[in-house]
C-alpha positions as a Python dict, from the first residue, in 0.01 Angstrom:
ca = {
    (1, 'X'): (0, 0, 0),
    (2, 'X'): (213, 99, -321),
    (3, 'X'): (538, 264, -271),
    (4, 'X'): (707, 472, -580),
    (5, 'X'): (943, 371, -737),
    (6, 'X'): (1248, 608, -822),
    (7, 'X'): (1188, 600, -1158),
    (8, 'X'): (835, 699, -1182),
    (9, 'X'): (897, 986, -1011),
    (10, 'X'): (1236, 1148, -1178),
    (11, 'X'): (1201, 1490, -1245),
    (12, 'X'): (1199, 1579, -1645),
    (13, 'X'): (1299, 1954, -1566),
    (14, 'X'): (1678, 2021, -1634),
    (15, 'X'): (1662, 2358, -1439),
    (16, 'X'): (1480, 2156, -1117),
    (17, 'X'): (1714, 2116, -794),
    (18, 'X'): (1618, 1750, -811),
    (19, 'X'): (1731, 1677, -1187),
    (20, 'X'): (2064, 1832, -1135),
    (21, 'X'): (2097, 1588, -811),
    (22, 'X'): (2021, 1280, -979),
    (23, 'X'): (2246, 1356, -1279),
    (24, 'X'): (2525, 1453, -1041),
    (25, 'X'): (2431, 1082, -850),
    (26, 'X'): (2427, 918, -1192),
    (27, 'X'): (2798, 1096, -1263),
    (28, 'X'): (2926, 1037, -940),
    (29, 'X'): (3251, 760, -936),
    (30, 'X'): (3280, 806, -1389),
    (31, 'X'): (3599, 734, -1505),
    (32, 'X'): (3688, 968, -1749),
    (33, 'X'): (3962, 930, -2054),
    (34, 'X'): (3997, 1283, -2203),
    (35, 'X'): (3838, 1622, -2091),
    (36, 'X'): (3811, 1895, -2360),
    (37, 'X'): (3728, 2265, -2270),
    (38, 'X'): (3504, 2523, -2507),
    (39, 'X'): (3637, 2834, -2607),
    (40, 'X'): (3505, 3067, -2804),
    (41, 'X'): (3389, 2778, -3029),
    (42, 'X'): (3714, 2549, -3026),
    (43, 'X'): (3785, 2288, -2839),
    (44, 'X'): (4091, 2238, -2634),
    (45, 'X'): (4172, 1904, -2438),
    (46, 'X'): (4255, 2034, -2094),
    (47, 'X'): (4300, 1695, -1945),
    (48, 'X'): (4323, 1325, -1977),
    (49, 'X'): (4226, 1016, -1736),
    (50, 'X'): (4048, 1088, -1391),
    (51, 'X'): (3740, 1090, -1281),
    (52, 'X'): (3413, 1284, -1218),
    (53, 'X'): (3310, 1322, -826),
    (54, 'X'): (3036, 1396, -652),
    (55, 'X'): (3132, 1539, -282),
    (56, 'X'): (2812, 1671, -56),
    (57, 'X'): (2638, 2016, -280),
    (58, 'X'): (2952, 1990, -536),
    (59, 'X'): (3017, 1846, -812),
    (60, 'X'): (3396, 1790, -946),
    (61, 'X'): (3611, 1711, -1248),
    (62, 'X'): (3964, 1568, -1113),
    (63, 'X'): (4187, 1463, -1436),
    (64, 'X'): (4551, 1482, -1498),
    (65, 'X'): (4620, 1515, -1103),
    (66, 'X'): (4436, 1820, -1095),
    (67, 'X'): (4081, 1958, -1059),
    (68, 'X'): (3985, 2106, -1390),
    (69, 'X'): (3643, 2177, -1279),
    (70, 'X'): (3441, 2230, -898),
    (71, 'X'): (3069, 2366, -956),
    (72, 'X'): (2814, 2391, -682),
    (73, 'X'): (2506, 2128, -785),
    (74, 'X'): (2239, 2335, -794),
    (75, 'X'): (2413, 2579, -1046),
    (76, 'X'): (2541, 2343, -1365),
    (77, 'X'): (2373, 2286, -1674),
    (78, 'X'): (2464, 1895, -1793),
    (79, 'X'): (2321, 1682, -2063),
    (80, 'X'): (2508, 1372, -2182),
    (81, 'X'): (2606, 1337, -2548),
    (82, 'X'): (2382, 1165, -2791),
    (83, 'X'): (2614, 873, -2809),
    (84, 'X'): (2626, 816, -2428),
    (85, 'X'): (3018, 827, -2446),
    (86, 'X'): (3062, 1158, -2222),
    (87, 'X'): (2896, 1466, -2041),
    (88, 'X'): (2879, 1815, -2106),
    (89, 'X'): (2893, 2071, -1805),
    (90, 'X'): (2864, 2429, -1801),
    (91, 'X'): (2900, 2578, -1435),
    (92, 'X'): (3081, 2853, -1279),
    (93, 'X'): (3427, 2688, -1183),
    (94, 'X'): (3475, 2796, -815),
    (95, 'X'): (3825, 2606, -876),
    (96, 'X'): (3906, 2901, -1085),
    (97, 'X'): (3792, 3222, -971),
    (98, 'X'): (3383, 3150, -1033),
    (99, 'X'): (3449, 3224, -1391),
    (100, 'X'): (3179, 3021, -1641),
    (101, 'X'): (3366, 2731, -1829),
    (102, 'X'): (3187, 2451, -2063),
    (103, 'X'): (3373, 2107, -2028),
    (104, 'X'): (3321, 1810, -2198),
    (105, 'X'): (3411, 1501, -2020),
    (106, 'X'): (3462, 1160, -2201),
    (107, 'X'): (3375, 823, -1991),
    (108, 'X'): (3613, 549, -2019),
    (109, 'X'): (3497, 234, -2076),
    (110, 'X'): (3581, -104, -1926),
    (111, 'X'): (3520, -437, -2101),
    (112, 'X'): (3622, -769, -1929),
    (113, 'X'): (3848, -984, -2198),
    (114, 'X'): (3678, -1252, -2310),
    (115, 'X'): (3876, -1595, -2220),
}
């Protein structure tokens, strides 16, 4: 008689399978303007416009014709900045030997001009 709706029914637990998939759906096709990388404590910019992807169980950071960043799903940690201007994701970088890397990716935003 009722169906759900999506948004009744999002899952509130970051660690859950299903949280990580909808954050990776919400992600998927961001254009990004700068990506900065954490190291002990400083951060670095590592790359500037691309964009963040979502392909099948992976998620991936492609900026400054490269990928800076290629994480199975179900193993990142992402929240978005308090500002909603950018994400930041802490995964094992299977791009890079499976080593554990925090990235912070910035969005771009688009505005139409006003006439």
């Amino acid at each position: 008689m009722f169906k759900k709706k999506n948004a009744w029914t999002k899952s509130k637990n970051p660690n859950s399978k299903r949280y990580k998939n909808d954050l990776a759906n919400y992600l998927d096709g961001r254009a990004i303007k700068c990506v900065t990388e954490r190291i002990d404590g400083i951060e670095e910019v590592v790359g500037k416009s691309g964009a963040i992807i979502k392909k099948e169980d992976e998620l991936i950071i492609y900026s400054s014709q490269d990928v800076l960043l290629r994480t199975k799903i179900e193993d990142l940690y992402a929240w978005e900045l308090l500002s909603l201007e950018g994400v930041v994701i802490t995964a094992h970088d299977l791009e890079h030997g499976g080593e554990e890397r925090t990235v912070i990716a910035f969005y771009s935003y688009w505005r139409q001009l006003e006439d």
